[in-house]
N, C-alpha and C positions, 0 to 999 in steps of 0.2 A: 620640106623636101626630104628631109632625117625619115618621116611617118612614111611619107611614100614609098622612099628607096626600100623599106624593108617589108611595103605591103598593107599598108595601113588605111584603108578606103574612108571609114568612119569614126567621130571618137564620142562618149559619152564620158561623162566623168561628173563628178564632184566640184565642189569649192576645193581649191589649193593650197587652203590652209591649214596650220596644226592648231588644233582645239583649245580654244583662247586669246587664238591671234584673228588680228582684223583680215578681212579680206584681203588678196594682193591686187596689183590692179598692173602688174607688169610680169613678165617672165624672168625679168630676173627676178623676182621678189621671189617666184616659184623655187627659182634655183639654190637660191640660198637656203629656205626650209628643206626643199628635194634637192640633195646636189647630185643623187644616183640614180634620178628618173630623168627620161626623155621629155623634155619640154616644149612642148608646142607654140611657138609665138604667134600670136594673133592679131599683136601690137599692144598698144597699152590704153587702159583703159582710164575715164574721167575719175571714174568713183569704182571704190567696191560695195557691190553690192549683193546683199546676203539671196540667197535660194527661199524661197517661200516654202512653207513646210505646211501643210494641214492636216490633221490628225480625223480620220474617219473610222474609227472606232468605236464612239460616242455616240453614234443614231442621228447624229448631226456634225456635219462637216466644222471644225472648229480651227483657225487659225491659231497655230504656233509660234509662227516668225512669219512676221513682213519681209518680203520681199518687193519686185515691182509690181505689181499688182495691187489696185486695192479692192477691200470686201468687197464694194461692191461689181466689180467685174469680177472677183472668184465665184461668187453668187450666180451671176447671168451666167457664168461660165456653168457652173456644179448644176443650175438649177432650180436653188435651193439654198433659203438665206444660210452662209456661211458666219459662222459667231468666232467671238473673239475670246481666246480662253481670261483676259484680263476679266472680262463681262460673266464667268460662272463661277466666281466666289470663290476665296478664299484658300478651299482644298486644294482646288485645281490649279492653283498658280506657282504647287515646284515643278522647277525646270525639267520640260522632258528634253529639250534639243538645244544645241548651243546656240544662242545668239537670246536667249531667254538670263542668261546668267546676268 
């Protein structure tokens, strides 16, 4: 109601967490990390659960982080077998995004 009253039709956003911490799975949990953002309650959630991340950079779609999704519905989805950066060796396995650490 807080989103509405001031005009607020749609939201997109991010994970609501600080970099290193697990997902939250309530609003209060938001609130304590953010105590001076506006927080949307949506209710609370079973699990948290990370954003799926794939790096198309490569010439080939490469997964980052698991999210809900797996390969192979990112695949049917892209088109185009989606790889797992665990599966291209060695170089490739410093972290580019959190949930990799």
């Amino acid at each position: 109601k807080a989103a509405q009253h001031v005009g607020v039709q749609g939201v997109a956003a991010p994970s609501a967490n600080l970099f290193g911490s697990v997902s939250p799975t309530t609003a209060a949990h938001v609130r304590e990390a953010f105590p001076t953002l506006l927080v949307l309650d949506g209710g609370a959630c079973d699990i948290g659960i990370e954003s799926t991340i794939i790096d198309c950079t490569r010439g080939a779609p490469v997964l980052l982080r698991p999210g809900m999704l797996s390969l192979s519905q990112l695949s049917e989805a892209a088109g185009v077998p989606v790889l797992h950066y665990y599966t291209l060796g060695k170089p490739n396995l410093v972290a580019k995004v959190v949930g990799q650490l």
